[in-house]
C-alpha positions in Angstrom: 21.7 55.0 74.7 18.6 54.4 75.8 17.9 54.3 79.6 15.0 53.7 82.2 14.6 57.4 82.5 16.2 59.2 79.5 17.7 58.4 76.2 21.3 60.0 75.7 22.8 60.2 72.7 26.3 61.5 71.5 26.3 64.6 69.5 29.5 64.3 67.1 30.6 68.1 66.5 33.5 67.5 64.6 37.5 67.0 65.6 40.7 69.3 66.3 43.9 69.0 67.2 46.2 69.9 70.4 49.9 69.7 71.2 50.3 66.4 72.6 52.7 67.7 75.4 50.5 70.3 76.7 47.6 67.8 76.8 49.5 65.5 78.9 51.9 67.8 81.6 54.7 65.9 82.8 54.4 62.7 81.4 57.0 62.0 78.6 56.0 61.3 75.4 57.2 58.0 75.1 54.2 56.9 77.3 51.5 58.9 76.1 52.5 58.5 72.6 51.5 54.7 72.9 48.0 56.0 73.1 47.9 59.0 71.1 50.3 59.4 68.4 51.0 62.7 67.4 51.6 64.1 63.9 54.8 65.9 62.1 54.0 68.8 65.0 53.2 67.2 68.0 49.2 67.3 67.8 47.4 64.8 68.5 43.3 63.9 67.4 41.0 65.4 69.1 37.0 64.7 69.3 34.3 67.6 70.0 31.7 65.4 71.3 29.0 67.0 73.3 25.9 65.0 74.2 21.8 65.2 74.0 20.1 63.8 76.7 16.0 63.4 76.5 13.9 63.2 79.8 10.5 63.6 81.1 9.7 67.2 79.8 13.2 68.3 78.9 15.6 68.2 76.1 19.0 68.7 76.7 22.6 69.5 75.3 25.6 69.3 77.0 28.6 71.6 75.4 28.4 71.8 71.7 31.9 72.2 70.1 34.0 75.0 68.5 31.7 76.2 66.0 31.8 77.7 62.7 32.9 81.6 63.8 36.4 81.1 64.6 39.1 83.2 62.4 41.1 81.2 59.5 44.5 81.3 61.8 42.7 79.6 64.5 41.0 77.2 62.1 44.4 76.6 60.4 46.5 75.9 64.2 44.3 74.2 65.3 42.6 72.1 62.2 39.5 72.8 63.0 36.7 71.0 61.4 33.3 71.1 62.4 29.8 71.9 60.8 28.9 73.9 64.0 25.9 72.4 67.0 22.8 72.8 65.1 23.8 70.3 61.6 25.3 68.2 64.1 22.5 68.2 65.6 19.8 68.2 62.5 22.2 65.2 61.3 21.0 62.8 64.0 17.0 64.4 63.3 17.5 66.3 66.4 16.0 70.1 65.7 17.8 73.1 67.4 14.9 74.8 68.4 13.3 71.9 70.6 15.7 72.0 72.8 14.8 72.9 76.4 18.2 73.0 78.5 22.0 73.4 77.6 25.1 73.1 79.9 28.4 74.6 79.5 31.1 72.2 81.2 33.2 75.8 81.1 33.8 78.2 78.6 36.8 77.5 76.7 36.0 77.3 72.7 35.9 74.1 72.5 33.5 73.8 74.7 31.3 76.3 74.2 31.6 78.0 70.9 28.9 76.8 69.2 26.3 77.9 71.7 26.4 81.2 69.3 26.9 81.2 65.1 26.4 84.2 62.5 23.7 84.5 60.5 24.1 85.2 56.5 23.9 88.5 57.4 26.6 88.4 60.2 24.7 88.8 63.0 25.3 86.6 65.9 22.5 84.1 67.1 21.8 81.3 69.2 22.4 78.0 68.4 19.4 76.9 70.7 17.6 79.7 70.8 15.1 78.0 72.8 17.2 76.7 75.2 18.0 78.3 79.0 22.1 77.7 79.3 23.6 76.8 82.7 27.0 77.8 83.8 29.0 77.9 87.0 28.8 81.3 88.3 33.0 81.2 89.0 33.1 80.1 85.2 31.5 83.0 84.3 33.5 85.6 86.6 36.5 84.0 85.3 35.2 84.1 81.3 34.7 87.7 81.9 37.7 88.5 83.7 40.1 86.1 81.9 43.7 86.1 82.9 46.9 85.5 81.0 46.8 82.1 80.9 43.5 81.4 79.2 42.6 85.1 78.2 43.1 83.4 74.4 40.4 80.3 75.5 37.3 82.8 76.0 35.5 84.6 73.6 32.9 86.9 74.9 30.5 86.3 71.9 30.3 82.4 72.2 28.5 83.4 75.7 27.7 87.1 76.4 24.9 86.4 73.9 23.3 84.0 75.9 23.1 86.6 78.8 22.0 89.4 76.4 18.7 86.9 75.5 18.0 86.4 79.0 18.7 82.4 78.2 21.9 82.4 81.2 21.6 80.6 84.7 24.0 80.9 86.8 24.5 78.1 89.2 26.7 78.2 92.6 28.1 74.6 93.5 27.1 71.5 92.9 23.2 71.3 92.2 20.4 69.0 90.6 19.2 71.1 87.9 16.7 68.5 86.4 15.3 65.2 87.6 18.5 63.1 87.1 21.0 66.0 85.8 24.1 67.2 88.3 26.2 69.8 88.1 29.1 68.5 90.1 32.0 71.6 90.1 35.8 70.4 89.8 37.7 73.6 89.9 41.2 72.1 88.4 40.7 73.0 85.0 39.3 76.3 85.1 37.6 77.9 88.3 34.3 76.6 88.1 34.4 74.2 85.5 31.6 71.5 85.8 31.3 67.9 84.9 27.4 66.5 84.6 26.7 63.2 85.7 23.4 61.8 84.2 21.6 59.5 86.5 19.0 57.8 83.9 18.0 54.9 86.2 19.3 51.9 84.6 22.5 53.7 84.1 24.5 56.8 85.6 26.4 58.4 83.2 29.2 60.8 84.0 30.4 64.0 81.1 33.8 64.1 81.9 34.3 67.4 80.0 37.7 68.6 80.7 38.4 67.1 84.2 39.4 63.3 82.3 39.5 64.9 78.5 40.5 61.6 76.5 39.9 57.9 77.7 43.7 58.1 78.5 43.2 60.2 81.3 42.0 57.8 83.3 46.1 57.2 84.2 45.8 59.7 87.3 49.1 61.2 86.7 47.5 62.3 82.7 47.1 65.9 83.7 46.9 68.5 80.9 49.5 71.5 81.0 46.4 73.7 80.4 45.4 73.1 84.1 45.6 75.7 86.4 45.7 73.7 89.4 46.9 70.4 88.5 46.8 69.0 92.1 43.3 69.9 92.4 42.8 67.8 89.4 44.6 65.3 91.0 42.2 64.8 94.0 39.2 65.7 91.7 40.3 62.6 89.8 40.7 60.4 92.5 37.2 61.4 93.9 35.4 61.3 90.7 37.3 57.4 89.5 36.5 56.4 93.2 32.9 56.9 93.1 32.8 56.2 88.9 34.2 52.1 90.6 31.9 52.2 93.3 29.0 52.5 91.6 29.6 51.3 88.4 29.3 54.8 86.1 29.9 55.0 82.4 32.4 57.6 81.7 31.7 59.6 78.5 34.6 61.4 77.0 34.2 64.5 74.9 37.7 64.4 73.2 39.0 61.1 73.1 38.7 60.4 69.0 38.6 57.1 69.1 36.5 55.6 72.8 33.1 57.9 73.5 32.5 55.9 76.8 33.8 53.1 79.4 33.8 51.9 82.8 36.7 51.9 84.9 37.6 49.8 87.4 41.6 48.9 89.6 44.2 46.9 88.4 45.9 44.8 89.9 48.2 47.3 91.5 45.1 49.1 92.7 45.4 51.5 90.0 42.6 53.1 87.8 42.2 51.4 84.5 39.5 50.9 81.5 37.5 47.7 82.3 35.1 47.9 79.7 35.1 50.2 76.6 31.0 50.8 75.6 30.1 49.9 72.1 29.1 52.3 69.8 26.1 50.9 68.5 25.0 50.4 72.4 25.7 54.3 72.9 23.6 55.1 70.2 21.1 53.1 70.1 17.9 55.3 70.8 
């Protein structure tokens, strides 16, 4: 999408699937179903869509997918398929090692398992090996120190990598870490889980990662089972859709496999809904 500022461009890393139940908490599947049917075992589609932003003296990538290291069990659960960051990358004529910065949103594997990949000899590398990687510092305490909940969402060699090669920042709160990029912390999800929000000029553009995970989400009561504090997601929504209406943001969506971006605006009953879903050929257009 191009921009006054900065051209940002959706990075397609391939799709999964997730139990529709736990992706949507309390709310029966008779409603959430009407957007996202699910299969013979309850899963629903899933995008891994992480995003490339270009500015004045920067090139950057915001989460990067699953990857390619994950076991056949894992790959068979959850139907994995993806041909890892750097040919989803090299597909759109984008090359690995150009780019600059990279964010983790958190570091759950679908997030951030491609930051790392083996080698034909089985050696682990970086995916941008170039690239200086920023992550909440609570993200990182919390990848390291996993508990049971999401001990089996963290892999220590999608990220202790990027520490070992001296690429790791580790950022406290909400901070401007390039002209126009914002980390802005929303601790629902995961303690310090980040979403980015892109301010190109023209347009600001907000990563949604896993605070609103699919276009559906938008619905505030939509809160994934996965959360571990589901009323702070609440009022991290309401904050985040509040300021998204008042100044007019496009909301990109990593795992909705169907809408990439849209605006939102309030129904009639004052509620948060999609007001306009962003072309494709608008959001890609360089």
């Amino acid at each position: 999408m191009k921009l006054d500022k900065m051209i940002a461009l959706p990075v397609e890393t391939g799709t999964f699937k997730l139990d529709g139940g736990a992706m949507f908490g309390v709310v029966p599947k008779v409603l959430w179903s009407r957007t996202n049917p699910a299969d013979e075992n309850n899963r629903i589609d899933m995008a891994m869509r992480a995003l490339y932003v270009e500015g004045d003296g920067f090139k950057l990538v915001i989460d990067c997918g699953a990857g390619t290291k994950l076991g056949e069990k894992m790959v068979r659960n959850y139907v994995i398929d993806t041909p890892g960051l750097r040919a989803s990358l090299e597909r759109l004529g984008i090359d690995p090692g150009s780019i600059t910065h990279a964010i983790a949103s958190h570091l759950h594997f679908d997030h951030a398992g491609s930051f790392t990949y083996r080698n034909s000899d089985g050696s682990l590398e970086l995916s941008l090996p170039n690239a200086v990687h920023f992550v909440q510092r609570e993200q990182w305490e919390a990848a390291n120190h996993p508990n049971e909940k999401d001990r089996a969402s963290f892999f220590p060699e999608n990220f202790l990598p990027l520490e070992e090669a001296g690429k790791l920042v580790l950022v406290e709160g909400e901070e401007e870490i390039l002209p126009g990029i914002r980390l802005i912390p929303t601790h629902g999800h995961t303690p310090g889980h980040q979403v980015i929000l892109i301010d190109g000029g023209s347009e600001k553009i907000l990563y949604c990662a896993d605070l609103i995970p699919l276009a559906s989400h938008v619905n505030l009561p939509y809160i994934m089972a996965y959360d571990h504090f589901p009323l702070d997601t609440l009022r991290e929504k309401k904050e985040i859709l509040g300021r998204a209406v008042d100044e007019n943001w496009i909301l990109f969506f990593e795992h909705d496999p169907e809408i990439a971006a849209c605006r939102v605006g309030r129904n009639e009953k004052g509620r948060f809904d999609i007001s306009e879903i962003i072309d494709p050929e608008v959001l890609n257009a360089r």
